[in-house]
N, C-alpha and C positions, 0 to 999 in steps of 0.2 A: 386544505388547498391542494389544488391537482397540477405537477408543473409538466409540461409536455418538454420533448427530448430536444433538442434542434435535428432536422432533419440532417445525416451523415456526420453528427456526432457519433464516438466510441467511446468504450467504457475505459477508465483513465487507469488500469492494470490492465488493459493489452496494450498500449505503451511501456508501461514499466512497471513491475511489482511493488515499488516504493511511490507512493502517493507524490511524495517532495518533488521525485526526481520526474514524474509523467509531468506535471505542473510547471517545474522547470523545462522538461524540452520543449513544453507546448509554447510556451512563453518565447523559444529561441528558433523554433523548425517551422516555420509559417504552411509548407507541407501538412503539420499535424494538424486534424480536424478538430474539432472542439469536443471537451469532454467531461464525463457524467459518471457518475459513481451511487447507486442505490443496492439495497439489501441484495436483488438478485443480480446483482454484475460485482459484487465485492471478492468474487473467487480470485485467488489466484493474488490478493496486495495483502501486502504488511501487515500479518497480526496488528503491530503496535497503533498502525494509524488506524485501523479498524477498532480501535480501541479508543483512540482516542475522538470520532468519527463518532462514539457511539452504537456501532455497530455489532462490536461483540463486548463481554464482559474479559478484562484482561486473563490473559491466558497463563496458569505458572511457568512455562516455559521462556518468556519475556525475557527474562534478566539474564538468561541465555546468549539469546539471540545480540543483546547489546551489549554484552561484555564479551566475554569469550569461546562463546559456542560450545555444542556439547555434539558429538554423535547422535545422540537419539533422537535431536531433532532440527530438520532443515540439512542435514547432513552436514552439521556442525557448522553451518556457515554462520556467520557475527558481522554484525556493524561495527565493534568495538569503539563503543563509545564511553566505556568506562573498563577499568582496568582489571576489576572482577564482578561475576553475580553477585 
């Protein structure tokens, strides 16, 4: 099955790198155009939701990103969602 784009849809990480949060402000900024997420427009979001999206296989650097961050990657930035790796 072949889905076509909506005309002056954009791909939903140039709103915001977190999948939740592009989806949330489309839902609240009527401004926001409608929006599309496939293998070649996934640059640039969330490892994790790319993961779970099916798009990439999860990365070991994940547990990272959601606990406490590390320098080496993301420039240590964390969701801190849980309280360690």
């Amino acid at each position: 099955m072949v889905l076509k784009i909506s005309d002056g849809a954009v791909p939903i990480c140039s709103i915001d790198g977190c999948i939740a949060k592009g989806i949330l402000k489309s839902s609240v900024d009527e401004e926001i155009p409608a929006l599309y997420i496939g293998k070649d427009t996934a640059k640039g979001c969330c490892p994790g939701a790319l993961t779970y999206l099916g798009f990439i296989k999860p990365p070991k650097f994940i547990k990272y990103i959601v606990s406490t961050g590390n320098e080496k990657f993301f420039g240590g930035k964390s969701e801190y969602l849980k309280a360690n790796p």
